[in-house]
N, C-alpha and C positions, 0 to 999 in steps of 0.2 A: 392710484392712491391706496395704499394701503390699508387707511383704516376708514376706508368709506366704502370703496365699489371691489368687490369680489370679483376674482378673474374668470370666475365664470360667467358673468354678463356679457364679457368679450369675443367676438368670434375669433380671435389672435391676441398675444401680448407680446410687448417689446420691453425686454428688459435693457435698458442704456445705463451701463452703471460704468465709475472709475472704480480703482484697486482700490483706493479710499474707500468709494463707496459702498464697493463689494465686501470689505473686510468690518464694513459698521453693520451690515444687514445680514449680515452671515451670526451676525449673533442672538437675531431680533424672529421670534418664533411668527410673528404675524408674517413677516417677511419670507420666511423658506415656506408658512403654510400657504403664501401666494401663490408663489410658482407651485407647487407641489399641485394645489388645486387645478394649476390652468394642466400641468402636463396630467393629471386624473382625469380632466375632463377631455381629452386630446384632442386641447386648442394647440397650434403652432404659437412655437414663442421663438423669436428671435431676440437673440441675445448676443451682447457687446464681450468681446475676448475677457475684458475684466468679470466679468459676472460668471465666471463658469465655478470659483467656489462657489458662489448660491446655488447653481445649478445643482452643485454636486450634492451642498447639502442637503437640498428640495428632493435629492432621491432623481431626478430629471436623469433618464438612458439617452445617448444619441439616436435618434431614429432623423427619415426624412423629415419630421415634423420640428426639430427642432434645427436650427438656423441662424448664422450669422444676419446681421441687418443690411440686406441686400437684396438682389431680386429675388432670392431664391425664397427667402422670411414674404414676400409679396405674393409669390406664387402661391406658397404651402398656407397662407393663412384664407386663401378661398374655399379652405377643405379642413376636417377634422381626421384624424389620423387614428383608425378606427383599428388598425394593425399592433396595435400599443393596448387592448383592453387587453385582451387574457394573461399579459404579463403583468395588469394591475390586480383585477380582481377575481375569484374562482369562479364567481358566479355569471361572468360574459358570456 
């Protein structure tokens, strides 16, 4: 939920959007500062083929941590992807 629970309370998020959906939220700042937050905090997001413009706009790079909705989005969200800080912040 976007305007309730911050992705960061998450230990993983799954983004499940259609192209519909992905093209209404790709314009909505609370929306791209969702994901943006869970991949800042390098939670695993697994995300639906549709959703990859949010991805894109949230700034979200491929690494292992992020994932289609499959076993691998199950695997990767038991672990935070710790390999992902120094290309966020200087200060890691």
């Amino acid at each position: 939920q976007l305007a309730g629970t911050p992705s960061q309370l998450f230990d993983a998020v799954a983004v499940v959007l259609s192209e519909v959906g992905a093209a209404t939220l790709v314009k909505e700042a609370a929306a791209i500062e969702w994901v943006m937050n869970a991949f800042g905090h390098l939670k695993a997001i697994g995300a639906s083929a549709a959703a990859k413009p949010l991805l894109d706009k949230a700034g979200v790079e491929a690494d292992e941590g992020v994932t289609g909705l499959d076993a691998a989005f199950v695997a990767a969200a038991k672990r935070r992807f710790y390999d992902r800080e120094p290309s966020l912040r200087t200060l890691a």
